[in-house]
C-alpha positions in Angstrom: -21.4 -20.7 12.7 -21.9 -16.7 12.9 -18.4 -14.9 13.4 -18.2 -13.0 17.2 -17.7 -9.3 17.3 -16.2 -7.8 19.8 -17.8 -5.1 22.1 -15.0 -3.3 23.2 -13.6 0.1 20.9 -10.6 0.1 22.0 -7.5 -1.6 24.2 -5.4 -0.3 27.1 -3.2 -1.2 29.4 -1.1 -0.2 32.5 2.1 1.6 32.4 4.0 -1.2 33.5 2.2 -3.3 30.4 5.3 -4.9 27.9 6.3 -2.9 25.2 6.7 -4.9 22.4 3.9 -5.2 19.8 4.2 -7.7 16.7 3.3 -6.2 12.9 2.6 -8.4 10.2 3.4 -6.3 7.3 2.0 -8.0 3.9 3.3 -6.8 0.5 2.3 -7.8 -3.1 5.5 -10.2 -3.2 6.6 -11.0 -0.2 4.9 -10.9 4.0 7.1 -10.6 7.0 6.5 -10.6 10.8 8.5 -7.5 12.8 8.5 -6.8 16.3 9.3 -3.2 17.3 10.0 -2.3 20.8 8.1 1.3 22.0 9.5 3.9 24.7 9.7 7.3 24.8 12.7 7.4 22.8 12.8 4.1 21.6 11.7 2.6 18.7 13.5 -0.4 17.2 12.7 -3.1 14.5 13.8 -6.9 14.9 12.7 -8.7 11.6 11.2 -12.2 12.9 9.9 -13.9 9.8 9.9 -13.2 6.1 8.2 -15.3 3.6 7.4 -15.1 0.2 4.0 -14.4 -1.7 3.6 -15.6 -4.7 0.6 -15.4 -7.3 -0.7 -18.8 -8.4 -1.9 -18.7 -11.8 -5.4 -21.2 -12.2 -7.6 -22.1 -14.9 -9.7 -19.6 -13.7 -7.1 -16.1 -13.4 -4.5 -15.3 -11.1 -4.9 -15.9 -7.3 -3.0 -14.9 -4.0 -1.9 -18.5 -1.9 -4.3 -16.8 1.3 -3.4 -19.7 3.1 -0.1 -19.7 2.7 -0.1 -16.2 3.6 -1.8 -16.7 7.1 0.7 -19.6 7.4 3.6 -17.3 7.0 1.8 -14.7 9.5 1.8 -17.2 11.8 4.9 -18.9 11.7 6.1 -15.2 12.2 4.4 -14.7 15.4 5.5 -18.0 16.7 8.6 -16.7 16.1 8.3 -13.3 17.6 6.2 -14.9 21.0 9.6 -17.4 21.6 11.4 -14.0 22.2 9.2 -11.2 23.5 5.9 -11.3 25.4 3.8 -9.1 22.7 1.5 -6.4 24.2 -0.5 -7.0 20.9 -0.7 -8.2 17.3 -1.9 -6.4 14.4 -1.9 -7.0 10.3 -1.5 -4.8 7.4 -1.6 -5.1 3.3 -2.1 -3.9 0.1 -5.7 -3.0 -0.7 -8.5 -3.6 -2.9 -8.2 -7.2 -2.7 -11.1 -10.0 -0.6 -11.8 -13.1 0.5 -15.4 -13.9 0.4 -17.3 -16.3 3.6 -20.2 -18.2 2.9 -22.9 -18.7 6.0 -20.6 -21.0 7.6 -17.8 -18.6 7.6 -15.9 -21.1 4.6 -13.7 -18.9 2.5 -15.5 -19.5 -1.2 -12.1 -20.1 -3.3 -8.9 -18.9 -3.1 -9.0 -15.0 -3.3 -8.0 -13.1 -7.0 -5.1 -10.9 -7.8 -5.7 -7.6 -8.3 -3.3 -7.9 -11.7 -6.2 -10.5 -13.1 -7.6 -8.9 -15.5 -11.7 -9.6 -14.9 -12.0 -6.6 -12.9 -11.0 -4.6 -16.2 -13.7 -6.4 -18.3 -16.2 -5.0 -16.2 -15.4 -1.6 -16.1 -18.0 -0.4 -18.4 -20.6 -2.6 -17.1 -20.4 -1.1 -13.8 -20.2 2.8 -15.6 -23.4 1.7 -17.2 -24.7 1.8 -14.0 -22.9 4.1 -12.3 -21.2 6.9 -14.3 -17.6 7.8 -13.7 -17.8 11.2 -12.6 -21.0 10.3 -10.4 -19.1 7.4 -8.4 -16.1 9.8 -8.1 -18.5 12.5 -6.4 -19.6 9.4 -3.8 -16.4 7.7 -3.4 -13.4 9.9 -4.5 -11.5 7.1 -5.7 -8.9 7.4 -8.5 -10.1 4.6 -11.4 -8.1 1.8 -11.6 -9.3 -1.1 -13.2 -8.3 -3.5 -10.0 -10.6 -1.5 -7.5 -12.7 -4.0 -5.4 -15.8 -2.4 -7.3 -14.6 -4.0 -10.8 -13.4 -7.0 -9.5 -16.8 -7.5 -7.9 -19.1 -6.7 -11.2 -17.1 -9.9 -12.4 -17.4 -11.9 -9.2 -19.0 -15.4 -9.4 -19.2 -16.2 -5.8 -22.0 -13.9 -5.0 -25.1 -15.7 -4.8 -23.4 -18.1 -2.0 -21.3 -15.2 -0.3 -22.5 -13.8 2.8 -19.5 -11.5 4.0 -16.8 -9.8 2.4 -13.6 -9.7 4.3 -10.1 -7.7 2.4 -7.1 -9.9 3.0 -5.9 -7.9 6.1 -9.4 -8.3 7.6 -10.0 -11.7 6.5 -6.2 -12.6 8.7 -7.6 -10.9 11.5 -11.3 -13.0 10.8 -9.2 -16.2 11.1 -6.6 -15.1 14.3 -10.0 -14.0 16.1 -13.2 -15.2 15.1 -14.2 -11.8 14.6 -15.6 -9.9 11.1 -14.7 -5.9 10.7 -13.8 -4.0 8.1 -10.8 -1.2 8.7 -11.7 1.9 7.3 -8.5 2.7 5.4 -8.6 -0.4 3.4 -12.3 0.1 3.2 -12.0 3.2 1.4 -10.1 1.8 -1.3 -13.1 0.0 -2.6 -15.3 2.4 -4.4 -17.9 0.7 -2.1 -17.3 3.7 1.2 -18.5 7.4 0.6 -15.9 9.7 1.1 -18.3 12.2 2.8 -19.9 10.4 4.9 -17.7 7.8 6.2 -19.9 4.9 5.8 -20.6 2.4 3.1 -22.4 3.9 0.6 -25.7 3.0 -0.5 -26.4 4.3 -3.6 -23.4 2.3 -5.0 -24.5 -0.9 -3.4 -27.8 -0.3 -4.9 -26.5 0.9 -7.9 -24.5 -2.9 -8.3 -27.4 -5.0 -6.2 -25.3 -5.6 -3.7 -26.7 -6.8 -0.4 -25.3 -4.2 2.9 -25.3 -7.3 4.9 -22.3 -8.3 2.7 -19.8 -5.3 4.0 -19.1 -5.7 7.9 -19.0 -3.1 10.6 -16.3 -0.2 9.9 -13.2 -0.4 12.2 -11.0 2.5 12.9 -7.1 2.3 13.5 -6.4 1.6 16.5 -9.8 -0.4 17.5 -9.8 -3.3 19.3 -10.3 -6.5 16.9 -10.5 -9.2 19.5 -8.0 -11.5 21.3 -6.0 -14.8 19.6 -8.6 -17.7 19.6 -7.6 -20.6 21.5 -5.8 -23.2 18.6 -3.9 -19.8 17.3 -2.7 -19.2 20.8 -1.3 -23.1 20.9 0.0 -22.9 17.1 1.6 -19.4 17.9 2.8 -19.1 21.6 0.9 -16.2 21.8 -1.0 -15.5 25.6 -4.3 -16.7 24.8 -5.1 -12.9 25.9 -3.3 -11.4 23.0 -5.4 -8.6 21.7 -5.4 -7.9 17.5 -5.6 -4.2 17.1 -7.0 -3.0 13.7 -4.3 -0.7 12.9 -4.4 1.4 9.0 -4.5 -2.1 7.9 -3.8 -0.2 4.4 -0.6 -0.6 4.1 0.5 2.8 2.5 -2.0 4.5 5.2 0.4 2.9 8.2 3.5 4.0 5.7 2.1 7.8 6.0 1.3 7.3 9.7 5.2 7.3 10.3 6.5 9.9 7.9 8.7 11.8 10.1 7.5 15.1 8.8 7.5 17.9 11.5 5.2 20.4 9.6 2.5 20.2 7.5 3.7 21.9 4.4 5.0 18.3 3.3 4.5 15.5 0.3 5.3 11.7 0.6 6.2 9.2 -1.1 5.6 5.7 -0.3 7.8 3.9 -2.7 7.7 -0.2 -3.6 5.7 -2.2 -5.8 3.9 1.1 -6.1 5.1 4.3 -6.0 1.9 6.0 -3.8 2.2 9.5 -4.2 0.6 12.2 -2.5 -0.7 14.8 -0.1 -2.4 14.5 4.0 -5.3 16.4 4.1 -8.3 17.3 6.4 -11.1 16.9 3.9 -11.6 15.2 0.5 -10.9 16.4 -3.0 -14.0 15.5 -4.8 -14.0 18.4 -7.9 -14.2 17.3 -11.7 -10.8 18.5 -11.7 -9.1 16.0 -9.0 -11.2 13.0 -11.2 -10.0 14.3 -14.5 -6.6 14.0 -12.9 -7.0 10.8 -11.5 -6.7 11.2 -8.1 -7.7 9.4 -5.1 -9.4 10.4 -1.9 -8.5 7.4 0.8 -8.5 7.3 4.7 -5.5 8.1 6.9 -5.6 7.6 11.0 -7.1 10.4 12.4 -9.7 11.0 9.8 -7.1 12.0 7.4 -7.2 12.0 3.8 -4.6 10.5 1.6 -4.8 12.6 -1.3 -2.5 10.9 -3.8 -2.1 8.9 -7.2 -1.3 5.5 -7.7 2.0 5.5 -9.6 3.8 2.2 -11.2 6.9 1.8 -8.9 9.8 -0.3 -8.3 7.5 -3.4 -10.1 9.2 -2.4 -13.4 12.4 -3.1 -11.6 11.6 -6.0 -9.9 9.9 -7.6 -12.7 12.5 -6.8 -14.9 14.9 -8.8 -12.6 13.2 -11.7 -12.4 12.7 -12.3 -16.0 16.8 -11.6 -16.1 17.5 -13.9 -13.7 14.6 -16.6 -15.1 17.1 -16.2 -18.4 20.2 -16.9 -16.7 21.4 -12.7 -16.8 20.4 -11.9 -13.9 23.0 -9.4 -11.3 23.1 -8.2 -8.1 20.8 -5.1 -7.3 23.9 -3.1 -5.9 25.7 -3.9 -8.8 22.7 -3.2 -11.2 22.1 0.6 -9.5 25.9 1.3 -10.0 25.5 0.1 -13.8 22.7 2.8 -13.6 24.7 5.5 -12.1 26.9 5.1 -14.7 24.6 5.3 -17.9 24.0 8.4 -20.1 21.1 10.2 -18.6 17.4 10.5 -20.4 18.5 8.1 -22.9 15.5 6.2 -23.4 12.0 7.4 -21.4 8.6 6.2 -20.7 5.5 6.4 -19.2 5.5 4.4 -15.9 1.6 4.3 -16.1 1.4 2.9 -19.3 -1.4 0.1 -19.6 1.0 -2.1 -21.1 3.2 -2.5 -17.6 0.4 -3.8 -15.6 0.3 -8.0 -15.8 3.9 -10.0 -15.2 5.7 -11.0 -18.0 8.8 -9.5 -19.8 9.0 -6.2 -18.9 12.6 -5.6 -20.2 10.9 -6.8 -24.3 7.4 -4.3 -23.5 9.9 -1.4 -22.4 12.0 -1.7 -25.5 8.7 -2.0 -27.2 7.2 0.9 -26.1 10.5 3.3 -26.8 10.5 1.8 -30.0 6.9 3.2 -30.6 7.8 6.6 -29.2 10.8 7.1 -31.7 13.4 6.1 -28.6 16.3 3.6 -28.7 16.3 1.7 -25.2 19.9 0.2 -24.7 20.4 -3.9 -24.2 22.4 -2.9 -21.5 21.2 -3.6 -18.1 22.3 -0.7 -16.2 20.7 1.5 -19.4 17.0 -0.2 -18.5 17.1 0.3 -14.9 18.3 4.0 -15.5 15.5 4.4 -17.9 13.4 3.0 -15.2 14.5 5.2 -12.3 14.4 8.5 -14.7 11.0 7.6 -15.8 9.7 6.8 -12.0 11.6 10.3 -10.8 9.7 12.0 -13.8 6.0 10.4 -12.5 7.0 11.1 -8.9 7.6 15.0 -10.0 4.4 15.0 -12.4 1.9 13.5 -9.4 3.3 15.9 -7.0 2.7 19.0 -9.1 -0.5 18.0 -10.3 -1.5 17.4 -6.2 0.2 21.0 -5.4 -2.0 22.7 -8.0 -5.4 20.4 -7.4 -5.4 22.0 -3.4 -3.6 24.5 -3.5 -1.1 23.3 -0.9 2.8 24.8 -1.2 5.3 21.8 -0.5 8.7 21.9 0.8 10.2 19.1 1.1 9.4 15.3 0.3 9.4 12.6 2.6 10.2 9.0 0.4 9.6 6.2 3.0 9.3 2.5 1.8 11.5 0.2 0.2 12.7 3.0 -2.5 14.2 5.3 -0.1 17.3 2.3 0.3 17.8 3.5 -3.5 20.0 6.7 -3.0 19.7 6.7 -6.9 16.5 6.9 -7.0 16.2 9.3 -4.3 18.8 11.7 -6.0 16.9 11.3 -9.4 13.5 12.8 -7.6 15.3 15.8 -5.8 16.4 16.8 -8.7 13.2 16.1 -10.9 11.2 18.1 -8.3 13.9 20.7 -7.4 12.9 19.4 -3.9 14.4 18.6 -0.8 13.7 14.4 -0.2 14.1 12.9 3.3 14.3 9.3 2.9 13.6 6.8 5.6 12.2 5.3 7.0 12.7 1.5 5.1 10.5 0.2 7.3 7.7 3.1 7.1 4.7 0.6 7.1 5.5 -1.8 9.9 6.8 1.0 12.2 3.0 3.0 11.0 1.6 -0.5 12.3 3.1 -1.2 15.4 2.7 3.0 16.3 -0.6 2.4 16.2 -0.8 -0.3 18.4 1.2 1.3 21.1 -0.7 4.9 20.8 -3.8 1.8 21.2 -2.1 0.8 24.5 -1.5 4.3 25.7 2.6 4.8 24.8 2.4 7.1 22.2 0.6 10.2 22.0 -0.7 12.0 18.6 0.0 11.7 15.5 2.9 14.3 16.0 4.1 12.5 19.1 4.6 9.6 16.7 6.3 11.3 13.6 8.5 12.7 15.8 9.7 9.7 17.6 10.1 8.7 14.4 12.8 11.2 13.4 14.4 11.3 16.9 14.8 7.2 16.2 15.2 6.4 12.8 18.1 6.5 10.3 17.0 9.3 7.7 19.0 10.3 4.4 18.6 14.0 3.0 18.8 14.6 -0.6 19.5 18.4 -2.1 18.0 18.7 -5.5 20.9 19.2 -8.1 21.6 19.7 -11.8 20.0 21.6 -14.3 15.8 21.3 -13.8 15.5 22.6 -17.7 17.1 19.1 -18.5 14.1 17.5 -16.5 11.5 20.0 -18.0 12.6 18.9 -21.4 12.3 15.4 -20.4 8.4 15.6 -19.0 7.9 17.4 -22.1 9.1 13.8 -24.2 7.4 11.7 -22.0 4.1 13.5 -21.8 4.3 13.8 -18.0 5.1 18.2 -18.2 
């Protein structure tokens, strides 16, 4: 069976059209289903569904439950359609990641995790091919060994595959019928040329990989289809319902609802990942910019994301869970007070370090790497999440430098949105790394970027200032003044290698 496309760019509808619009907002360890309500100075969040999304180790690697997922997804609409009549659906996620069809339109095996590490193994394979600085010219991608590029070179399914589909795609393939590909989770690949804005060719050459593999490019705010009929019955959902591609990245919906009112500002978009960065009109594609490892990646609007991936709130959460899998485990508010409390820049490290990448015990492999470093990290819990917070304030100062220099760009204040900015520590910690003002909020940064989308898609919102500034008018935001003595954090860069 050949998977429809739709013919029409775009969906609108009449003033009098409902107002809510459903978000399916799909993070590394958990997916939930929000519903946010859109009016000229309205702009609330009602949390439907949350479910949890956990990696499944195989013979084979470590996979993500896809099926599960789109469960969860539609449980949550079910749940959302019982109380509001939706305008429209639409799904976001983390990136890099794919499902693979085979003629029929069968998914061929349960989709890998990015933190398997085949895509690492053939790294140098794919160099051999295509040298780093010649695939950073084309694609303007930071390396990381998880990029769909690497993870391809080491893919087995090839020879049956006929389309590629990343997980936010391949949900919208299976609520619709339809195949697309959204161009800020496309150019996340290393597949997409950053100066063209189209799939590039010399790389798919470069890795015989067939075109035909890489669907149509979508744009946010496209029209992806409408519900097919048995998702309409399982869900509730008018058998109408349109799916709007919206920046199905999910840090690119994040940065669609900073509330920044001018343009001299950096963001952070702080969970698993700590995605750090600039908006831009044009690509950074110098040998500079690669040496420094940073990444080049759609926006809405054409813009450019010009950030570096940075280890985030993983080394916490990780760090909790093998606590609580040995019995020790506390309370987050209780743990962050503990924190508070401990002697500052006691123990340092890199967040980035190679050795922080798969699960496992983070709390042994930080002690570990102090160890190695000449450093003492304390038993104490509070002490390891302190150490944690410092080192991610430290990386969060270091990437935003480094971006200021690399363009040129003056910032002036700091805009941390995501599930960090509930962490007043943490946003204290980077005011007074960067000797910058931070604005956290919003929480919810990437479902309200989704559902924005889908209204400025129906014709309720207005530009991309209209919607960062409904944004401010409507969401609860936190300022942070930058205290203390910045020589102390100087010194500190300086230990960790991160001046």
């Amino acid at each position: 069976m050949t998977p429809r496309t739709p013919h029409t760019p775009h969906t609108s509808h009449p003033p009098h059209a409902p107002t809510a619009f459903a978000a399916a907002d799909l993070g590394a360890t958990s997916g939930r289903v929000l519903v946010g309500r859109v009016g000229r100075d309205r702009l609330d969040l009602t949390e439907t569904h949350r479910f949890d999304n956990t990696p499944v180790q195989l013979p084979d690697g470590i996979h993500w439950n896809a099926l599960g997922l789109y469960q969860g997804v539609l449980d949550g609409f079910r749940e959302a359609a019982a109380r509001w009549d939706l305008a429209s659906v639409g799904i976001d996620s983390w990136a890099v990641d794919y499902g693979l069809l085979d003629a029929d339109g069968a998914l061929l095996g349960n989709p890998f995790h990015y933190r398997d590490p085949r895509g690492a193994a053939a790294v140098q394979a794919v160099w051999s091919r295509l040298p780093a600085r010649e695939l950073y010219r084309i694609t303007g991608l930071q390396h990381l060994p998880f990029n769909t590029i690497f993870q391809l070179a080491a893919e087995k399914h090839l020879d049956r595959a006929r389309t590629l589909l990343l997980l936010p795609d391949l949900i919208t393939h299976w609520l619709t019928g339809t195949v697309g590909a959204e161009v800020t989770n496309a150019s996340t690949t290393g597949l997409y040329d950053a100066r063209t804005g189209a799939w590039s060719a010399p790389v798919l050459a470069a890795l015989n990989l067939d075109p035909a593999l890489l669907p149509a490019l979508r744009r946010p705010g496209d029209h992806a289809g409408t519900v097919l009929p048995h998702v309409a019955t399982a869900t509730g959902l008018r058998p109408d319902t349109p799916v709007v591609a919206v920046a199905s990245h999910d840090t690119a919906s994040a940065v669609a609802a900073v509330p920044a009112g001018t343009e001299d500002f950096a963001y952070i978009s702080c969970g698993t990942w700590s995605l750090v960065g600039l908006e831009l009109d044009a690509p950074v594609l110098t040998e500079a910019s690669r040496a420094a490892n940073f990444t080049n990646e759609l926006g809405i609007d054409g813009t450019v994301r010009y950030l570096r991936n940075v280890m985030g709130l993983w080394l916490l959460s990780e760090s909790r869970r093998t606590w609580h899998d040995r019995g020790e485990g506390h309370h987050l508010p209780e743990l962050l007070e503990r924190a508070a409390a401990a002697r500052p820049f006691a123990a340092l490290v890199d967040p980035g370090a190679p050795e922080f990448l798969a699960p496992g015990d983070l709390p042994a492999r930080l002690a570990e790497h102090c160890a190695r470093t000449g450093q003492h990290l304390p038993e104490d819990q509070g002490a390891v999440v302190r150490c944690i917070l410092e080192s991610l304030a430290l990386a969060h100062r270091h990437t935003l430098f480094q971006a200021a220099k690399l363009t040129g760009r003056t910032i002036r204040a700091v805009h941390l949105v995501g599930g960090g900015s509930r962490s007043a520590l943490l946003c204290r910690l980077t005011a007074d790394a960067t000797g910058l003002p931070v604005i956290a909020g919003p929480a919810e940064a990437t479902a309200i970027g989704n559902i924005l989308v889908q209204a400025r898609a129906h014709g309720l919102v207005g530009d991309r200032g209209a919607m960062r500034r409904l944004v401010a008018r409507t969401q609860r935001l936190r300022r942070y003044e930058p205290a203390g003595d910045i020589r102390a954090w100087d010194a500190a860069a300086a230990r960790v290698g991160l001046a």
